[in-house]
Every structure is written in C-alpha cells, then in structure tokens.
mmCIF file as gemmi writes it, N, C-alpha and C atoms, coordinates in Angstrom:
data_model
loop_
_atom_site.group_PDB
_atom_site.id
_atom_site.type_symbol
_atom_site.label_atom_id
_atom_site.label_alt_id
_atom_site.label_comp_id
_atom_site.label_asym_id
_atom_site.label_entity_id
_atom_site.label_seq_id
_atom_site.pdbx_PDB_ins_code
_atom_site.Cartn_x
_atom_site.Cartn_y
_atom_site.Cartn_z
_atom_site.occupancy
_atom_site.B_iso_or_equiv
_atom_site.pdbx_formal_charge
_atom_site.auth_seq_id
_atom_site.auth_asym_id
_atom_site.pdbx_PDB_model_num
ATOM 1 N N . UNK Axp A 1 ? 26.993 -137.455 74.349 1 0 ? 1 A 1
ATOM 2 C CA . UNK Axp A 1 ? 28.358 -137.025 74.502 1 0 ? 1 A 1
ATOM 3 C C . UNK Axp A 1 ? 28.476 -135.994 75.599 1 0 ? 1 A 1
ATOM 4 N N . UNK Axp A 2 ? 29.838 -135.313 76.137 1 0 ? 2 A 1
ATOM 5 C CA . UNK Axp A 2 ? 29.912 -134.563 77.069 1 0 ? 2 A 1
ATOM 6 C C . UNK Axp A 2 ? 31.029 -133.875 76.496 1 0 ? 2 A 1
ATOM 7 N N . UNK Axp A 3 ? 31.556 -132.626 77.02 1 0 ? 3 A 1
ATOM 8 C CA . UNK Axp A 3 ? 32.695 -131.743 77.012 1 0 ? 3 A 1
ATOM 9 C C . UNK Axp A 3 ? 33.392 -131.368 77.942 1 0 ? 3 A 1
ATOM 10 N N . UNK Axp A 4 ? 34.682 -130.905 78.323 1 0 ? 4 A 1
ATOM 11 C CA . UNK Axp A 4 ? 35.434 -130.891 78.767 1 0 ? 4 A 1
ATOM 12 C C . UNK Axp A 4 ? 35.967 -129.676 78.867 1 0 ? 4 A 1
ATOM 13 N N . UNK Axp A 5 ? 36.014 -128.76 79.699 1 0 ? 5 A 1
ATOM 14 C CA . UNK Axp A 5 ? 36.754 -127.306 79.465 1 0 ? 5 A 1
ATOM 15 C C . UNK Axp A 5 ? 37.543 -127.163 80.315 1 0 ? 5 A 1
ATOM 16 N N . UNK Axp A 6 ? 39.058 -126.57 79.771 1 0 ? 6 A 1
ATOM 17 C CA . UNK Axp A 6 ? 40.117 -126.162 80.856 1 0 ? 6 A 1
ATOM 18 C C . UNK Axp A 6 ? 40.751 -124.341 80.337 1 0 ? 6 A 1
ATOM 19 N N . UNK Axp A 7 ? 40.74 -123.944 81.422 1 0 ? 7 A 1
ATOM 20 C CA . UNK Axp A 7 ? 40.934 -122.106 81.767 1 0 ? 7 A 1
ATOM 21 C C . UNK Axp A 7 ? 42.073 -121.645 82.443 1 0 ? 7 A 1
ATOM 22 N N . UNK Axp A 8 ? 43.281 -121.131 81.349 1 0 ? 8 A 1
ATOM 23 C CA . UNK Axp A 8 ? 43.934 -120.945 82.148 1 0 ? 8 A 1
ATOM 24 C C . UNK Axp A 8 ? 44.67 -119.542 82.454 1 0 ? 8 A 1
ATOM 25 N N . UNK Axp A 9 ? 44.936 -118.806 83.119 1 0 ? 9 A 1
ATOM 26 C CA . UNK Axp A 9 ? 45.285 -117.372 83.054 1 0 ? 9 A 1
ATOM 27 C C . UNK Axp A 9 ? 46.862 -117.671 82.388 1 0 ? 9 A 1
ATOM 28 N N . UNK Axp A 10 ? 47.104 -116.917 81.673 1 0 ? 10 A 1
ATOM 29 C CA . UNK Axp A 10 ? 48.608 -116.829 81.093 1 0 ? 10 A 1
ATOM 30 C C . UNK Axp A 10 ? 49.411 -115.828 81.971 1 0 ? 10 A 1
ATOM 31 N N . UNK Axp A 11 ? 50.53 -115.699 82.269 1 0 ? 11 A 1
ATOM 32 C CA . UNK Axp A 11 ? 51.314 -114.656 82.545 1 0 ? 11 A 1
ATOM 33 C C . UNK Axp A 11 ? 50.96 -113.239 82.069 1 0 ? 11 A 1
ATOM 34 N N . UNK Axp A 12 ? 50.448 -113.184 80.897 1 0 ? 12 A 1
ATOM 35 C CA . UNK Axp A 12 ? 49.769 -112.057 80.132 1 0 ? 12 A 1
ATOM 36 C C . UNK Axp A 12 ? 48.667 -111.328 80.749 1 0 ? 12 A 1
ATOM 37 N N . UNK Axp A 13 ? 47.831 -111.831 81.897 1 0 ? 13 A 1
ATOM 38 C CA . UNK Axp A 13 ? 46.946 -111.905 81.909 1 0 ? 13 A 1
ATOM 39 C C . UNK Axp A 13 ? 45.772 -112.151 81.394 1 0 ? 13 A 1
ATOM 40 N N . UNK Axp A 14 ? 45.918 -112.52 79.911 1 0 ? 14 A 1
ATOM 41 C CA . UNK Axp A 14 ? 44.7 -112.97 79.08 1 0 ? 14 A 1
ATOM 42 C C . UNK Axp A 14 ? 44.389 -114.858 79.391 1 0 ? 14 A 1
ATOM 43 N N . UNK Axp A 15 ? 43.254 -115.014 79.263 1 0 ? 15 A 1
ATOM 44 C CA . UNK Axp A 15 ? 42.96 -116.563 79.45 1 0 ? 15 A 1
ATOM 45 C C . UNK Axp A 15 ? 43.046 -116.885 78.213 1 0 ? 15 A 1
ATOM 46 N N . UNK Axp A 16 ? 43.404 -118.603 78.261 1 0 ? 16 A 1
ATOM 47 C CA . UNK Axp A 16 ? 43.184 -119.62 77.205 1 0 ? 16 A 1
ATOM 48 C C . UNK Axp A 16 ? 42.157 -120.499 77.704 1 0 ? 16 A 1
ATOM 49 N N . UNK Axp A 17 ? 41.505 -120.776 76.601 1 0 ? 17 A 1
ATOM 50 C CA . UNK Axp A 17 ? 40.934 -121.665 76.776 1 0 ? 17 A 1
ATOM 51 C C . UNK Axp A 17 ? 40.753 -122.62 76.582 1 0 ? 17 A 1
ATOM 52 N N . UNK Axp A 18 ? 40.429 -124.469 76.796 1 0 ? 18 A 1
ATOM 53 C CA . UNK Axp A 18 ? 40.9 -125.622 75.928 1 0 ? 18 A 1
ATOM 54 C C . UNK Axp A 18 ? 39.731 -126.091 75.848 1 0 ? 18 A 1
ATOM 55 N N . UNK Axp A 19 ? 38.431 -126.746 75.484 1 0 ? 19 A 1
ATOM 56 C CA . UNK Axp A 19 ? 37.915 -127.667 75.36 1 0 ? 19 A 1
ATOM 57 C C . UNK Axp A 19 ? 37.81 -129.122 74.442 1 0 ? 19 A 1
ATOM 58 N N . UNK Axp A 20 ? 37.294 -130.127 74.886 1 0 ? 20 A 1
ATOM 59 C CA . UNK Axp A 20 ? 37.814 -131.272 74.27 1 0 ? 20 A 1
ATOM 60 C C . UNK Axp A 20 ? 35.696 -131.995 74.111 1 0 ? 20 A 1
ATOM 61 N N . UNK Axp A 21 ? 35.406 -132.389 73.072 1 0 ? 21 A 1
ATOM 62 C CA . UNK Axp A 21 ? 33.865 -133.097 72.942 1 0 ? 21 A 1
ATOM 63 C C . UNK Axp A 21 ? 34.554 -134.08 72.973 1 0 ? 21 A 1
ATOM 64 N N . UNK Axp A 22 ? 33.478 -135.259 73.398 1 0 ? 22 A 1
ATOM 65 C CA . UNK Axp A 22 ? 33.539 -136.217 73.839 1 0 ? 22 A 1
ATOM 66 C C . UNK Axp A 22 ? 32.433 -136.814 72.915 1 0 ? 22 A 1
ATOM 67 N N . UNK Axp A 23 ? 32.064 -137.722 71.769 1 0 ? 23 A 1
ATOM 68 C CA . UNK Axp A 23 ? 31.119 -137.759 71.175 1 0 ? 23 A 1
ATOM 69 C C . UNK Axp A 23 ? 30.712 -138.834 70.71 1 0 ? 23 A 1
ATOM 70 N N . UNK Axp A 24 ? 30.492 -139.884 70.701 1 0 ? 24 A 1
ATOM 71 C CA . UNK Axp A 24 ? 30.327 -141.384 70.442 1 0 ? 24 A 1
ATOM 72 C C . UNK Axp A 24 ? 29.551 -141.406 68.799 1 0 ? 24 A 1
ATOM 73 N N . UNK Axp A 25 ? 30.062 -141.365 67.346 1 0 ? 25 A 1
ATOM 74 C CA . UNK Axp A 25 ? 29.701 -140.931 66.346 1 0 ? 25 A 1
ATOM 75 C C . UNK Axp A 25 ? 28.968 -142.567 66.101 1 0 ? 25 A 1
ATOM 76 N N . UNK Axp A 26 ? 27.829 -142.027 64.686 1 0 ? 26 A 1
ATOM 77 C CA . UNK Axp A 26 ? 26.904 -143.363 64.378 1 0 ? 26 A 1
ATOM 78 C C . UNK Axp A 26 ? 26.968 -143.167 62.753 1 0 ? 26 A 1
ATOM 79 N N . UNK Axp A 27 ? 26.94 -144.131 62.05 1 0 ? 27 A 1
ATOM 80 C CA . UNK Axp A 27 ? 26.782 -144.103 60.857 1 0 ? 27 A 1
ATOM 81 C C . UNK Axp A 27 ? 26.206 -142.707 60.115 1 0 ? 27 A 1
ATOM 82 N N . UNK Axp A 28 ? 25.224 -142.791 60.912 1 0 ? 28 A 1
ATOM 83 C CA . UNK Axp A 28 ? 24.062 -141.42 60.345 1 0 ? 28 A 1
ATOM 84 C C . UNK Axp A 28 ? 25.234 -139.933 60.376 1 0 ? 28 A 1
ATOM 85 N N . UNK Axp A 29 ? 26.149 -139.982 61.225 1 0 ? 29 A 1
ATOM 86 C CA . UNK Axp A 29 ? 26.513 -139.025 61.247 1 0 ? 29 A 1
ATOM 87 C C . UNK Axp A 29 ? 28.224 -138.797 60.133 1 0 ? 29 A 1
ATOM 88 N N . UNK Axp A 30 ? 27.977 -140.06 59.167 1 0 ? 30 A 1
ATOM 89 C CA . UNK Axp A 30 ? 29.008 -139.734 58.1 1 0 ? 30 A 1
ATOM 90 C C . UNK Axp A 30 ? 28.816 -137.816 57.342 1 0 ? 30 A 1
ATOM 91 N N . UNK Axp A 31 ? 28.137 -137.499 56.968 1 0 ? 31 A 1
ATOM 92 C CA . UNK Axp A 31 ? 27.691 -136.117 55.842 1 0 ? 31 A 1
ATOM 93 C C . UNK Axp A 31 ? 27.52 -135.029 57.082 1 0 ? 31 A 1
ATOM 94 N N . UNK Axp A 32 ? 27.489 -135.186 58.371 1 0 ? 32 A 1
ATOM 95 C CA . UNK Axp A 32 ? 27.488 -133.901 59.347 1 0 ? 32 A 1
ATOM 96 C C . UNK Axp A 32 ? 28.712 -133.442 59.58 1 0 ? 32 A 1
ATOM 97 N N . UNK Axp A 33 ? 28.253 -131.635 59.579 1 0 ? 33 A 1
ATOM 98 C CA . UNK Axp A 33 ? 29.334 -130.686 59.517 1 0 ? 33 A 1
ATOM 99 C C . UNK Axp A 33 ? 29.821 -130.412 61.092 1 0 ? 33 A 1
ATOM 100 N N . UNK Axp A 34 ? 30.815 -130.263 61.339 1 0 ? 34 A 1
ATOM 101 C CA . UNK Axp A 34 ? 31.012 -130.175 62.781 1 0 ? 34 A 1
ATOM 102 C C . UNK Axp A 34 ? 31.399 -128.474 62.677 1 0 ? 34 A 1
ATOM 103 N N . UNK Axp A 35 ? 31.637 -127.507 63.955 1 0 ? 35 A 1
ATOM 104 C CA . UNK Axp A 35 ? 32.135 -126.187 64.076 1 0 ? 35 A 1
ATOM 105 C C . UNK Axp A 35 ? 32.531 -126.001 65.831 1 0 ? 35 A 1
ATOM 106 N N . UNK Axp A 36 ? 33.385 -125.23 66.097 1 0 ? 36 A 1
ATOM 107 C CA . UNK Axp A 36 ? 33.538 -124.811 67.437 1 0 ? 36 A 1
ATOM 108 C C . UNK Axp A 36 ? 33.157 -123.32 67.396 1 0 ? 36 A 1
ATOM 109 N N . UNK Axp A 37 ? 32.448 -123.113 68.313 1 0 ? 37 A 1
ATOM 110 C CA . UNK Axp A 37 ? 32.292 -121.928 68.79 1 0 ? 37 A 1
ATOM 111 C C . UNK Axp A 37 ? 32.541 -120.94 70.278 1 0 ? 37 A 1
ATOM 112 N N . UNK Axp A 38 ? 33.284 -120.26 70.428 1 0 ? 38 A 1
ATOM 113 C CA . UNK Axp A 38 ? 33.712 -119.415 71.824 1 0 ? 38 A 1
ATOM 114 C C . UNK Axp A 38 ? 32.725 -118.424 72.328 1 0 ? 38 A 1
ATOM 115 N N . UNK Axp A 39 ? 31.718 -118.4 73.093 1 0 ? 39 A 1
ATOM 116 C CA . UNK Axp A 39 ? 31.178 -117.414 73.148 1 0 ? 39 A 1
ATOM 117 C C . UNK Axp A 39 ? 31.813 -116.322 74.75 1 0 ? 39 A 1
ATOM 118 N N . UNK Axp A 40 ? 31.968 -115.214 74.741 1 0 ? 40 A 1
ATOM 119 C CA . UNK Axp A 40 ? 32.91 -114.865 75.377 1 0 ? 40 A 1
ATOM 120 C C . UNK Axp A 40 ? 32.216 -113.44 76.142 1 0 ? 40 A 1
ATOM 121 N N . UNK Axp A 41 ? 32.326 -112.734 76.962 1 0 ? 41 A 1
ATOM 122 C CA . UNK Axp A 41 ? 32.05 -111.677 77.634 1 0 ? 41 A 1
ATOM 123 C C . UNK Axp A 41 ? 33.041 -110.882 77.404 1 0 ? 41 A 1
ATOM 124 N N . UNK Axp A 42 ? 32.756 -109.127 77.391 1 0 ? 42 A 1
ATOM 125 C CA . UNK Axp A 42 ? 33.56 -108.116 76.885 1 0 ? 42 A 1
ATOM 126 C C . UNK Axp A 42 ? 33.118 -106.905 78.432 1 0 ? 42 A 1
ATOM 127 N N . UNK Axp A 43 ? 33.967 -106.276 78.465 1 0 ? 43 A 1
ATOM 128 C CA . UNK Axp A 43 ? 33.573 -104.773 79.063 1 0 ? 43 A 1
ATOM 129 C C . UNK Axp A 43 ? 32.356 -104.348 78.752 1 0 ? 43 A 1
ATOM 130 N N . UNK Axp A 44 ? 31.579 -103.779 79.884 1 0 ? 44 A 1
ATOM 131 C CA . UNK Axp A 44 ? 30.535 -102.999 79.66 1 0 ? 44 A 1
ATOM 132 C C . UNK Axp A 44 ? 29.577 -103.839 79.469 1 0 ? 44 A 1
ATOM 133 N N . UNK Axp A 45 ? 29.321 -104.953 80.004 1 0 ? 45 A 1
ATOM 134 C CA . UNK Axp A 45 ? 28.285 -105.986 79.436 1 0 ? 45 A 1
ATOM 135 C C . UNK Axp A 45 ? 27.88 -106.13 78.143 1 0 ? 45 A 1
ATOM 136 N N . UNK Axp A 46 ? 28.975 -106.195 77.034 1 0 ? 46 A 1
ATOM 137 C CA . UNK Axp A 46 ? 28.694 -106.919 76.117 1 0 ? 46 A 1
ATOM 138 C C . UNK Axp A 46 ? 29.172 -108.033 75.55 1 0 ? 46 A 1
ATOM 139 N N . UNK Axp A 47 ? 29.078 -108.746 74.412 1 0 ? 47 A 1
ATOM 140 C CA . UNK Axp A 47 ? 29.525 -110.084 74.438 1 0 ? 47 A 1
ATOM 141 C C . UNK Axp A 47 ? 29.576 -110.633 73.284 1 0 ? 47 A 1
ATOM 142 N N . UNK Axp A 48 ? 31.068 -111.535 72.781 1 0 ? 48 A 1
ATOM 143 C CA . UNK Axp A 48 ? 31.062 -111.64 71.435 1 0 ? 48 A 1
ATOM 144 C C . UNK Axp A 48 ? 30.842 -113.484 71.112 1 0 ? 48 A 1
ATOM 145 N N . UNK Axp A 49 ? 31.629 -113.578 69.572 1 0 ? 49 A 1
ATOM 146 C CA . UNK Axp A 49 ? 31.129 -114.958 69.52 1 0 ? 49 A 1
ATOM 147 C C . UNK Axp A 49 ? 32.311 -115.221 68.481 1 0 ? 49 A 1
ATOM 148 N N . UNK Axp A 50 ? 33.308 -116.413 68.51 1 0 ? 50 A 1
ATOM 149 C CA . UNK Axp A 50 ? 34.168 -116.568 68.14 1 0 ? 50 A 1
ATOM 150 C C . UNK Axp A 50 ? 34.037 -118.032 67.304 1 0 ? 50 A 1
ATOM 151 N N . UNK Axp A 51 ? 33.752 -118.656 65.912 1 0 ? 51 A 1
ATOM 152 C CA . UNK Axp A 51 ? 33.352 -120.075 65.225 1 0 ? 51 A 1
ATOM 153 C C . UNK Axp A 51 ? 34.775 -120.089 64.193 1 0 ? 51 A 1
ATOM 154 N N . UNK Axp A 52 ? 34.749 -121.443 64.672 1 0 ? 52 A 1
ATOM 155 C CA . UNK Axp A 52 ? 35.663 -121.95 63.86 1 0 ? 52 A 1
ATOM 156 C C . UNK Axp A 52 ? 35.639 -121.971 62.687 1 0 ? 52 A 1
ATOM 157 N N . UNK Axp A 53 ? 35.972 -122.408 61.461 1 0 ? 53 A 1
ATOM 158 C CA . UNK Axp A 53 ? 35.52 -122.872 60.385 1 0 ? 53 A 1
ATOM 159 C C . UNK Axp A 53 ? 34.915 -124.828 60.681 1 0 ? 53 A 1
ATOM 160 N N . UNK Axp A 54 ? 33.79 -124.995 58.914 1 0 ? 54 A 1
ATOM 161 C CA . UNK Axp A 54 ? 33.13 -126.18 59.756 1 0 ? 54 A 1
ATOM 162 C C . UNK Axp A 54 ? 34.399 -126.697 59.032 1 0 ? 54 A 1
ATOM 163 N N . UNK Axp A 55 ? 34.374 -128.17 59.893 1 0 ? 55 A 1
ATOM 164 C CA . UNK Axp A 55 ? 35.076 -129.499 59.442 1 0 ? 55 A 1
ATOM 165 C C . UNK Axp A 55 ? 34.425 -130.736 59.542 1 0 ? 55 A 1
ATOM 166 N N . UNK Axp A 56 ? 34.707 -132.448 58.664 1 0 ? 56 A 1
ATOM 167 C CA . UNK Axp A 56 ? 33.905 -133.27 58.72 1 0 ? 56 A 1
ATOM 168 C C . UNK Axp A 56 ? 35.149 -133.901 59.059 1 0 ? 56 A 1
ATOM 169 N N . UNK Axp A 57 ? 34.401 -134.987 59.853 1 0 ? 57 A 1
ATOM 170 C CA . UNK Axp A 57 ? 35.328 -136.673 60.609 1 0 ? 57 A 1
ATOM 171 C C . UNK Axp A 57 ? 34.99 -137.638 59.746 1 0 ? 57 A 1
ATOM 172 N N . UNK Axp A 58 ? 36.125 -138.141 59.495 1 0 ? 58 A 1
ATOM 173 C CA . UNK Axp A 58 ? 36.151 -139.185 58.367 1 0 ? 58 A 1
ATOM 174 C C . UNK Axp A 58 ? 35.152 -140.513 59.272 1 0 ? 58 A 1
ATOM 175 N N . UNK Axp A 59 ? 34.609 -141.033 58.906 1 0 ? 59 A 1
ATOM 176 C CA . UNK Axp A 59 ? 33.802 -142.31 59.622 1 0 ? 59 A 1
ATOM 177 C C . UNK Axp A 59 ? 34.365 -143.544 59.088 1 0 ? 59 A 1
ATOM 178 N N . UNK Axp A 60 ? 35.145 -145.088 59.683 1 0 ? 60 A 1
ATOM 179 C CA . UNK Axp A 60 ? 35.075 -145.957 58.534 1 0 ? 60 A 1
ATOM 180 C C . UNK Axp A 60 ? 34.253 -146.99 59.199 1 0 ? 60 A 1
C-alpha cells in the first residue's frame, strides 16, 4: 500500500493536515486493528505524537 499527504496553511496560520492509506486488504487481515497517528514538531526541538483511537474495516 502507499499514502497520501496534503498540508495546508489556514488563514490562522496553523496547518492541517490530510492523509489518505491506500491499502489493498486480504482475508488475513479480517481481526486487525487499524490507528492513525500524527507525529508532529514543537518549539525548541521537541516533538509530540497525536493517535487516533483503534478502529476495524468490516471485510466481506
């Protein structure tokens, strides 16, 4: 699979961010947990980490 990221400055000056996976699913992967995660840069060289809650894709 591959991903997709789009960045955009708001009027606010704060960015959004969009990404989209791209993922070609297989049987095996009915019972896997999926999650997004943001990992992000802060002032002063430090750096945080932003996860979704997990979710599962229905398979039929």
């Amino acid at each position: 699979g591959y991903m997709t990221s789009r960045t955009v400055r708001e009027a606010s000056g704060l960015l959004s961010l969009t990404s989209t996976l791209y993922l070609r699913l297989r049987k095996d992967d009915r019972d896997a947990s999926f999650h997004c995660a943001a990992h992000y840069s802060l002032p002063e060289g430090r750096h945080d980490r932003l996860d979704s809650p997990t979710f599962h894709l229905t398979l039929h």
